[in-house]
Rosetta silent file (secondary structure, phi, psi, omega in degrees, C-alpha in Angstrom):
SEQUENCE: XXXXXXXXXXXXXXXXXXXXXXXXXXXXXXXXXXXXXXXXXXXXXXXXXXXXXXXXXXXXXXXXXXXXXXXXXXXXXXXXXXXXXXXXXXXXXXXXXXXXXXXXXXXXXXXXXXXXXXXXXXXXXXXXXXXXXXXXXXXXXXXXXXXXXXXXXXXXXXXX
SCORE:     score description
SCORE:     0.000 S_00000001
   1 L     0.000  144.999 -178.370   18.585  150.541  107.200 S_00000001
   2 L  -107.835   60.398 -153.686   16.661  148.880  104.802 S_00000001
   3 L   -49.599  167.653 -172.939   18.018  146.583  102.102 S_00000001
   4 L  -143.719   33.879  159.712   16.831  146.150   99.087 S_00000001
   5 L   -43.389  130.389  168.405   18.540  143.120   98.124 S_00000001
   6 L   -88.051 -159.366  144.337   16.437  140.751   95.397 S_00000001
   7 L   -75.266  113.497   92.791   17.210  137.119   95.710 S_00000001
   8 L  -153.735 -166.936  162.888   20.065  135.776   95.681 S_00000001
   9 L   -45.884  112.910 -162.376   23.991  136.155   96.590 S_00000001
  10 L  -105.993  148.809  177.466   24.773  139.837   95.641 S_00000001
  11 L   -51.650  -24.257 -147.521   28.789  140.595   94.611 S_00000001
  12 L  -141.262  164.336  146.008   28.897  143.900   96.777 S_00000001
  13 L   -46.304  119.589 -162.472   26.415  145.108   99.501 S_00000001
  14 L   -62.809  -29.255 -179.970   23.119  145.616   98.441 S_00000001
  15 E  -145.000   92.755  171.043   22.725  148.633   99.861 S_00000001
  16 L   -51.004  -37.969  169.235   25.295  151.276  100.776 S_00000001
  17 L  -155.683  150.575  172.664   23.909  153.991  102.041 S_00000001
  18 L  -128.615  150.033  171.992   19.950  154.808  102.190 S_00000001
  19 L  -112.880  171.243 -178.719   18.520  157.545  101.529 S_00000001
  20 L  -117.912   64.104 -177.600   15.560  159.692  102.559 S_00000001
  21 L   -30.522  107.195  168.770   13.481  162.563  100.698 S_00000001
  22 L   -84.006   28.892  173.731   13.014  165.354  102.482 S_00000001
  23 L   117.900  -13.895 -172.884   10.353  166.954  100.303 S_00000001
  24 L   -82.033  176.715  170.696   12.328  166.947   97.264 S_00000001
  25 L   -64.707  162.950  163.463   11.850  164.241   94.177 S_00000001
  26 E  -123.128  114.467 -175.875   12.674  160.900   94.846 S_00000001
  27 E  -130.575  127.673 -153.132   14.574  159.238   91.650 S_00000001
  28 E  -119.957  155.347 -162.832   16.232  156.130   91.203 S_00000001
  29 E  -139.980  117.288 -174.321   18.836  156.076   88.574 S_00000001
  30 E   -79.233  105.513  162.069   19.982  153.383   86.322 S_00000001
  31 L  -130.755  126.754 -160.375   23.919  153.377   86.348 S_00000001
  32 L   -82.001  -31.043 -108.607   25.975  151.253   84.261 S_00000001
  33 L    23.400   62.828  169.986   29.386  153.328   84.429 S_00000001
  34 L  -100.792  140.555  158.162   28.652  154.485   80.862 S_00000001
  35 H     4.110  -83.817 -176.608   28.790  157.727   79.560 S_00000001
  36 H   -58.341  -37.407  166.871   25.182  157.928   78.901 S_00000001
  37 H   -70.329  -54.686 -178.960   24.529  156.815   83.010 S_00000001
  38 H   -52.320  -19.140  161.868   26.665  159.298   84.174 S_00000001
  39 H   -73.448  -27.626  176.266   24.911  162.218   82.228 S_00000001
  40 H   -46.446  -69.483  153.478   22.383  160.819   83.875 S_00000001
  41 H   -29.571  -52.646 -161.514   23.636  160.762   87.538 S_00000001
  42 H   -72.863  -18.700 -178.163   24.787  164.454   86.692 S_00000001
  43 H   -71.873  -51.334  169.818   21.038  165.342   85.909 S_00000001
  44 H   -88.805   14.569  165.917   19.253  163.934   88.443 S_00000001
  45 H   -95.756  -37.528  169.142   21.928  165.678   91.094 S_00000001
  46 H   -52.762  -44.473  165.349   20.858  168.867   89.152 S_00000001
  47 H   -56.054  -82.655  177.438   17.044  167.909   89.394 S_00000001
  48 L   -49.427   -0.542 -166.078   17.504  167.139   93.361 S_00000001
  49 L   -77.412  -98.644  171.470   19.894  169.819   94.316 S_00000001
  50 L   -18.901  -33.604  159.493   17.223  172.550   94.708 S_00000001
  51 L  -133.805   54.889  154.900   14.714  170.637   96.851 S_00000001
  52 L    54.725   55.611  175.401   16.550  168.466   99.177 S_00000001
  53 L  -109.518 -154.017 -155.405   15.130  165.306   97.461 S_00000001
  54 E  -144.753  150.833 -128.130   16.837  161.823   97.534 S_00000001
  55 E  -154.700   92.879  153.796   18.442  159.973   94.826 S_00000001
  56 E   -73.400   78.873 -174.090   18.660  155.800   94.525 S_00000001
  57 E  -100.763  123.954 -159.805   21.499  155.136   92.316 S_00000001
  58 E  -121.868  145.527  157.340   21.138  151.506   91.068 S_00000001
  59 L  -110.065  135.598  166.163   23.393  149.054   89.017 S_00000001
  60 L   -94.364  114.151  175.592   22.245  145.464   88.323 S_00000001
  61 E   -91.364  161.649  125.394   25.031  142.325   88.092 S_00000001
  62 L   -50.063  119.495 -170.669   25.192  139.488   86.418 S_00000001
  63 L  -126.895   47.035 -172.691   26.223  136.520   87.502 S_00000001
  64 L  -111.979  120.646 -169.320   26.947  134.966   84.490 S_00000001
  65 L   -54.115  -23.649 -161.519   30.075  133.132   84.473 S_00000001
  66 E  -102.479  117.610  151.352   30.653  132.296   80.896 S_00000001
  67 L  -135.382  -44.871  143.230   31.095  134.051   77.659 S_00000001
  68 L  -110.118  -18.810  171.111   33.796  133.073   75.328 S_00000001
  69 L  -150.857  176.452  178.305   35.413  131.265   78.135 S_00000001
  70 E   -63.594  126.153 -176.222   34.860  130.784   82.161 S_00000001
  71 L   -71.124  130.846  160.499   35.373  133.964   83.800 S_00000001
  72 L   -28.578  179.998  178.304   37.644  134.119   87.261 S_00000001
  73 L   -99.276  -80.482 -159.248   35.728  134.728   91.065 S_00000001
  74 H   -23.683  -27.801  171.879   38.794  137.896   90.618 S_00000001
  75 H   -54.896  -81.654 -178.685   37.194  138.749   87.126 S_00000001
  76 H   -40.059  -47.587 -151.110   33.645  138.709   88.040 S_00000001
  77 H   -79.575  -42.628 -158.873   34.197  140.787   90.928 S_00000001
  78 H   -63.276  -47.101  153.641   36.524  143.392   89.612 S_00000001
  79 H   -13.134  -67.911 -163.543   33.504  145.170   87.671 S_00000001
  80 H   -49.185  -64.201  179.951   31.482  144.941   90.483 S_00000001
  81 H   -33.478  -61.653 -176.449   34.655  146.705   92.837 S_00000001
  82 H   -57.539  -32.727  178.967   34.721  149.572   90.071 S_00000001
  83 H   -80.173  -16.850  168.834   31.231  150.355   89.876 S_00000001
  84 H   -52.769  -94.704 -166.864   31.171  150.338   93.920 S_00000001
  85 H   -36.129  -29.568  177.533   33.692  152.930   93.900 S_00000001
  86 H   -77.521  -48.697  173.357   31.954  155.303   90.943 S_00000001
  87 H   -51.608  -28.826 -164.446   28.967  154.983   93.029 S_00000001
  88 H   -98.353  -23.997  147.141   30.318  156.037   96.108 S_00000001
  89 H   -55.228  -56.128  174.687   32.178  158.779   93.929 S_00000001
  90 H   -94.818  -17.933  151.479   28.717  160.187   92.658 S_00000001
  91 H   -72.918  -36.629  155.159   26.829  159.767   96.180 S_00000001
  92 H   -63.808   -0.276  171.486   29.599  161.907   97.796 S_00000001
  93 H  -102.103  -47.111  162.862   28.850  164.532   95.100 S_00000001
  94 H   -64.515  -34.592 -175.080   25.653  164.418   95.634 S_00000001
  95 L   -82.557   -7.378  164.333   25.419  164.497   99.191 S_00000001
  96 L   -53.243  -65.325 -128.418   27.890  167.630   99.138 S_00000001
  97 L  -112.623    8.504  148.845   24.941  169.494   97.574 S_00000001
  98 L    81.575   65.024 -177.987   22.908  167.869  100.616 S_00000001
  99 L  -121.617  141.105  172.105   20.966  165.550   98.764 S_00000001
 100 L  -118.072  120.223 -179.368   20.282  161.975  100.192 S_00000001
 101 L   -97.774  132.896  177.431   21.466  159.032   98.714 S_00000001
 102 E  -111.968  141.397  169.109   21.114  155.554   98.376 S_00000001
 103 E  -142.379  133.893 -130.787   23.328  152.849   96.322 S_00000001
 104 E  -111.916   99.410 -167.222   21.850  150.356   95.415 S_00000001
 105 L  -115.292  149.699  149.364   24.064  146.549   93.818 S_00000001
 106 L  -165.452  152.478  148.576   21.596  143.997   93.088 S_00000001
 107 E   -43.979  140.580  155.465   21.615  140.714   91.113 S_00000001
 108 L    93.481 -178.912 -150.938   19.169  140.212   87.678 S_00000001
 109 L   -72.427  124.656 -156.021   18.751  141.979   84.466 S_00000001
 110 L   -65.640   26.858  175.013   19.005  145.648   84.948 S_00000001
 111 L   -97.310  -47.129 -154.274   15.093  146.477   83.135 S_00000001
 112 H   -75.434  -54.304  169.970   13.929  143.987   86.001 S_00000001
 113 H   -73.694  -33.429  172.918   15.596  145.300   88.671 S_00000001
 114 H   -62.354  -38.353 -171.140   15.486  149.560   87.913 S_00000001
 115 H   -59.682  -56.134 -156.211   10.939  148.607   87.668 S_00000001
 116 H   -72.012  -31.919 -176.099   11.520  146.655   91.168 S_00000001
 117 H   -76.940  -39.374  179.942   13.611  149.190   92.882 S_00000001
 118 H   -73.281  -23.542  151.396   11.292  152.085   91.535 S_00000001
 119 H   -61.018  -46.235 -169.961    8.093  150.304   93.406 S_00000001
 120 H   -63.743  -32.642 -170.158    9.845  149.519   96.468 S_00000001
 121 L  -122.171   38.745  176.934   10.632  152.663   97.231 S_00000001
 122 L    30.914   62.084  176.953    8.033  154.665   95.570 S_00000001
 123 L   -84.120  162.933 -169.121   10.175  157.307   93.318 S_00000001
 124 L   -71.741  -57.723 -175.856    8.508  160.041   91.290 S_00000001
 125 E  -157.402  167.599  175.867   10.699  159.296   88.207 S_00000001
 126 E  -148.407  145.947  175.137   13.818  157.331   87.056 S_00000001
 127 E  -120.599  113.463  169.846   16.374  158.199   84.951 S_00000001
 128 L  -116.142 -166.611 -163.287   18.706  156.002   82.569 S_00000001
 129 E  -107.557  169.021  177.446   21.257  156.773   79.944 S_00000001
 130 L  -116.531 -179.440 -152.342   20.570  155.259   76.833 S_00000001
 131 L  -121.708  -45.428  174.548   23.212  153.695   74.611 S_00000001
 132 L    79.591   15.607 -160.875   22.164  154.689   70.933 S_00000001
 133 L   -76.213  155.087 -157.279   22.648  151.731   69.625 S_00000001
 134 L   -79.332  156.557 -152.385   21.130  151.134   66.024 S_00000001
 135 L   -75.454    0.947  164.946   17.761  149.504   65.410 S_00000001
 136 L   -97.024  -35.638  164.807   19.489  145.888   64.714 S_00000001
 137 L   -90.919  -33.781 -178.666   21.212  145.829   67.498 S_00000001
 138 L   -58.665  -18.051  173.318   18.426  146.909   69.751 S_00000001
 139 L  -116.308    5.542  156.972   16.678  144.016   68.594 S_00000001
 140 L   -90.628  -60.549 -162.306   19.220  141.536   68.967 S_00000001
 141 L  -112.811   28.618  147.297   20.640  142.529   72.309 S_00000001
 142 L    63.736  145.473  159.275   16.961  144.202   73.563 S_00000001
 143 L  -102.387  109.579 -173.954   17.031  148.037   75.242 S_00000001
 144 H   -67.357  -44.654  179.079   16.623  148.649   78.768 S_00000001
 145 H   -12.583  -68.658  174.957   16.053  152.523   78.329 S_00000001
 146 H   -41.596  -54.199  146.346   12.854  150.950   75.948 S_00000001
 147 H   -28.502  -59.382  176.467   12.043  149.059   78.514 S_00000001
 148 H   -73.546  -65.663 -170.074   12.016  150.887   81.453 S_00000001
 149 H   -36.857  -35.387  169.533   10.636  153.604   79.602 S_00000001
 150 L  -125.669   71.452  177.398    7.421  151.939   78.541 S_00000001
 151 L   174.240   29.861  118.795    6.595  149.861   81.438 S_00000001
 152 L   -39.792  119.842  168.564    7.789  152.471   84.445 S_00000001
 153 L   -54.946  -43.267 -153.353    4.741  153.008   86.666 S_00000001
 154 L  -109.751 -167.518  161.945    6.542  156.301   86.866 S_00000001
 155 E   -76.507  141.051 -173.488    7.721  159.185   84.260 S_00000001
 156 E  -119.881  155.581  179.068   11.072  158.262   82.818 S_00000001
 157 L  -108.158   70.201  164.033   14.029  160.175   81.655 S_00000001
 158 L   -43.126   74.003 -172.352   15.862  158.734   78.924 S_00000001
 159 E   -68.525  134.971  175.108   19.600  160.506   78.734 S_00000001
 160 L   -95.203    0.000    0.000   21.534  160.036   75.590 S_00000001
């Protein structure tokens, strides 16, 4: 197995399961547990269904303690625990429909990490959900969708 761990101390395993393409796309998938990632997830199991391709579904932590006050270790983590568990919830859906999947925890800013994970393992396309958020906030708290989208090596799928 091959992690795909950045640097540093990750909350969860970096890598849960890996997957393999078997002739099918290969697509890495931004998921937040938002809405908008999860139409996502359901899209690119719909895309990959039909030709046995393989599916990297990646979330990016944080490991920043502070925000109006110092967070707990029991705090920090329990995110992490839930988003484990959706993933592992949406890789078991997918791999029902015999698609092979990898999931993917890593540390840093989730623009930085969906670009790094879609080189390492050379997918086709990546798909994230977007947010909608209004032109004021997108330029106060920055979009990855915008991001990814125009500085992906590969074609990207924005999901609303």
């Amino acid at each position: 197995m091959t992690a795909l761990a950045g640097g540093g101390p990750a909350p969860a395993p970096s890598v849960l399961r890996e997957g393999d393409a078997r002739g099918g796309p290969r697509l890495v998938i931004g998921f937040d547990g938002s809405p908008p990632s999860e139409r996502a997830v359901k899209f690119g199991i719909r895309w990959a269904r039909g030709s046995l391709g393989a599916i990297w579904l990646v979330h990016a932590t944080t490991s920043e303690r502070h925000v109006a006050e110092p967070l707990t270790d029991e705090e920090l983590s329990a995110p992490s625990a839930a988003i484990v568990r959706a993933m592992e919830s949406w890789a078991s859906e997918a791999r029902s429909h015999g698609i092979s999947v990898t999931t993917v925890l890593r540390e840093g800013p989730a623009r930085d990490v969906l670009l790094a994970v879609v080189k390492e393992v050379r997918a086709e396309a990546i798909l994230v959900g977007t947010r909608g958020r209004t032109d004021a906030n997108r330029l106060l708290l920055g979009s990855v969708s915008a991001h990814v989208a125009t500085r992906s090596p590969v074609p990207t799928l924005v999901v609303p």
